[in-house]
C-alpha positions as a LaTeX table, in Angstrom:
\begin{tabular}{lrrr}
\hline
Residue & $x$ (\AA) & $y$ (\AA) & $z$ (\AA) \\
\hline
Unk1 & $-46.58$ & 31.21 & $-27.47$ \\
Unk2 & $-44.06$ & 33.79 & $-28.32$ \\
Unk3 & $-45.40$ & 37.11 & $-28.07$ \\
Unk4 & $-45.29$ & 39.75 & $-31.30$ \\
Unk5 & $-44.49$ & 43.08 & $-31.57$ \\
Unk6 & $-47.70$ & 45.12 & $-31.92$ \\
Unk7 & $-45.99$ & 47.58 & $-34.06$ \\
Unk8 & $-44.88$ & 45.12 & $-36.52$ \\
Unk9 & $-48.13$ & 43.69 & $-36.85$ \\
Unk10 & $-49.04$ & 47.23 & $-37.79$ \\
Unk11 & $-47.03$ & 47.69 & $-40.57$ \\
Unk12 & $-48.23$ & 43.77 & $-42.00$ \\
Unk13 & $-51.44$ & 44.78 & $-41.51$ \\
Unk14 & $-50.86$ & 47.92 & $-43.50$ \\
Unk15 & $-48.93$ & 46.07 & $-46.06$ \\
Unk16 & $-51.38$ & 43.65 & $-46.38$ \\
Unk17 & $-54.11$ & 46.61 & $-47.34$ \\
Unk18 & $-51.77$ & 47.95 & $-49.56$ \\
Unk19 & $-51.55$ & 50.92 & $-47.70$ \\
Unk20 & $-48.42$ & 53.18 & $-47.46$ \\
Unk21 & $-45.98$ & 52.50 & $-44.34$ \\
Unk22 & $-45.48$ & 55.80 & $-42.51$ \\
Unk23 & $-45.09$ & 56.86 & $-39.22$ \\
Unk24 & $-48.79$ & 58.77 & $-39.04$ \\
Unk25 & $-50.50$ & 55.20 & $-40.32$ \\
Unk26 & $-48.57$ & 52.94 & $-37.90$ \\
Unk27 & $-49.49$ & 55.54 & $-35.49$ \\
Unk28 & $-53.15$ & 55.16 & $-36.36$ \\
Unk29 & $-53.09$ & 51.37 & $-36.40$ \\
Unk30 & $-51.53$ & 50.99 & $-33.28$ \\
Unk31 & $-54.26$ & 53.77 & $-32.21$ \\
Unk32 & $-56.97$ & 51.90 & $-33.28$ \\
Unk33 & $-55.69$ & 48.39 & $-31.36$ \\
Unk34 & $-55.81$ & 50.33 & $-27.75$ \\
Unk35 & $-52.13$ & 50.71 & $-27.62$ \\
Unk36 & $-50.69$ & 54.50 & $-26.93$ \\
Unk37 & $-48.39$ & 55.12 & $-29.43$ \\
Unk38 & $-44.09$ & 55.20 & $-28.71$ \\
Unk39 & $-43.47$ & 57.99 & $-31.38$ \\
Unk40 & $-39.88$ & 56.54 & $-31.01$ \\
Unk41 & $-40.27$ & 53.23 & $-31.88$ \\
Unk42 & $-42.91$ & 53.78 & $-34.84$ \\
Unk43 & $-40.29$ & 56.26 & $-36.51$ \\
Unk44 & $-37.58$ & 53.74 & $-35.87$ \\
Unk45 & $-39.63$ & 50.78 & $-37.33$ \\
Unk46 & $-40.26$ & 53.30 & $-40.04$ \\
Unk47 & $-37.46$ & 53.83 & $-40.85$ \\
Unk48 & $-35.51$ & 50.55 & $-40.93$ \\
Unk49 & $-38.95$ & 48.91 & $-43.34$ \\
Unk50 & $-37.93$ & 51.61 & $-46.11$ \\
Unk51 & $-35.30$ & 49.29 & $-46.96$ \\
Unk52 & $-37.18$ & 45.55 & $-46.18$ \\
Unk53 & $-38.35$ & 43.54 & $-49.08$ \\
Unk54 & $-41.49$ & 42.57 & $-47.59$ \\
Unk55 & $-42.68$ & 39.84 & $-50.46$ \\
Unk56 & $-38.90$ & 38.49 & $-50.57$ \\
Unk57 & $-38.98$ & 38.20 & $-46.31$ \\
Unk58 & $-42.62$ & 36.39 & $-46.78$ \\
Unk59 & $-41.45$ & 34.12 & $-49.54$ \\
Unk60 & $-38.69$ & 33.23 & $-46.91$ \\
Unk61 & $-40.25$ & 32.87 & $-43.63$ \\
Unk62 & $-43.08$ & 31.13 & $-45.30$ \\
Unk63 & $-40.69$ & 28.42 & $-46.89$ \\
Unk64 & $-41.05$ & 25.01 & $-44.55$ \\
Unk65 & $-37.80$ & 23.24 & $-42.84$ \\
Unk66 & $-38.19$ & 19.81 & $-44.50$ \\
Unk67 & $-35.36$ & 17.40 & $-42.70$ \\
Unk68 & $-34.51$ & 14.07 & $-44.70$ \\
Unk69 & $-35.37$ & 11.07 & $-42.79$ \\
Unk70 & $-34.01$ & 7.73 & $-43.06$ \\
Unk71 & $-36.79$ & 4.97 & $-43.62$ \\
Unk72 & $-37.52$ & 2.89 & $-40.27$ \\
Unk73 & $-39.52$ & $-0.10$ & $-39.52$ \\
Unk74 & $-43.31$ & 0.67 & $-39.28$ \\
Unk75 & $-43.19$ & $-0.25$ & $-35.33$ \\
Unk76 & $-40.67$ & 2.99 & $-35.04$ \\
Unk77 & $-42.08$ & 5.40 & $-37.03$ \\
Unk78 & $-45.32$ & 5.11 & $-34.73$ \\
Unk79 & $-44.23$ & 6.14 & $-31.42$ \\
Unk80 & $-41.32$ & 8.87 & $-33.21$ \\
Unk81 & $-44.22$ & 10.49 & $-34.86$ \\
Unk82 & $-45.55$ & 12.55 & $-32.22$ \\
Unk83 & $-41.84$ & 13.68 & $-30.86$ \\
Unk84 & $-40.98$ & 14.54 & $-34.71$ \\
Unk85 & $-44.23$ & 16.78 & $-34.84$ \\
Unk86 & $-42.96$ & 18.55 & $-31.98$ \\
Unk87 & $-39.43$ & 19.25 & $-33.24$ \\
Unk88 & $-41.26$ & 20.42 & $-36.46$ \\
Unk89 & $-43.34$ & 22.80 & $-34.78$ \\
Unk90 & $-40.39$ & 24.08 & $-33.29$ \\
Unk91 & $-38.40$ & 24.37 & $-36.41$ \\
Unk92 & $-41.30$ & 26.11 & $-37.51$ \\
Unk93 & $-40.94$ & 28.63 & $-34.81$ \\
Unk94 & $-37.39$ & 29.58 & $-35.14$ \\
Unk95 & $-37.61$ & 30.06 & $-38.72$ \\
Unk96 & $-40.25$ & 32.07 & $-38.64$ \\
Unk97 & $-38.49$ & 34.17 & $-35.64$ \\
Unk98 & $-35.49$ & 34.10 & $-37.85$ \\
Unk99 & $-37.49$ & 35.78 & $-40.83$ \\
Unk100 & $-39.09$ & 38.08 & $-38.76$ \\
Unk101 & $-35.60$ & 39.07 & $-37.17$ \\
Unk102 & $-33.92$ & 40.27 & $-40.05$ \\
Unk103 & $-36.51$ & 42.89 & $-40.46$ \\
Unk104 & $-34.50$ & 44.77 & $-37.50$ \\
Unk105 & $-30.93$ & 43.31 & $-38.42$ \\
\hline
\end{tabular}
C-alpha cells in the first residue's frame, strides 16, 4: 500500500468538517495524530491549497477508469477475470495518485 502524506490527510479531514484550512488547524490536526509538527511543510501545504478546488479534485479522482473490452468466449473471460481485477485495482491507484498529485503541481 502506498503510503499518504499525514499532512494532507489533515487538511481532508479539515475539509471534510468544514473547517477553515490554516496553518494553526493543520498544526493542531497533525498535533492531535502524534506527529510533531514541520512548521515548513504545513505553511507550504497551506499555501499551495488556497488555490485547489477541493470538490472539482474529488469529483476527479473519484471518477472510475472504465476500459472497453471486446466480447470473448465464456471459457476466456473466466480465467482473464482475476488478472483484469488486478489491472483495475491498479488503474485505480494511479488515478487516484494522479488526482492527489496535482494538489502540489
Amino acid at each position: 500500500m502506498t503510503k499518504i502524506d499525514p499532512y494532507l490527510h489533515a487538511a481532508l479531514l479539515l475539509k471534510g468538517a468544514e473547517k477553515e484550512i490554516n496553518e494553526n488547524s493543520l498544526s493542531a490536526v497533525i498535533k492531535a495524530a502524534g506527529i510533531e509538527p514541520d512548521a515548513a511543510r504545513i505553511k507550504v501545504l497551506n499555501e499551495v491549497l488556497k488555490n485547489v478546488n477541493f470538490e472539482e479534485v474529488i469529483k476527479n479522482a473519484s471518477m472510475p477508469v472504465v476500459a472497453a473490452s471486446v466480447a470473448q468466449p465464456a471459457a476466456e473471460q473466466k480465467t482473464e477475470k482475476k488478472e483484469e481485477k488486478k489491472e483495475d485495482d491498479s488503474k485505480k491507484e494511479a488515478a487516484a495518485a494522479e488526482g492527489l498529485s496535482s494538489l502540489f503541481g
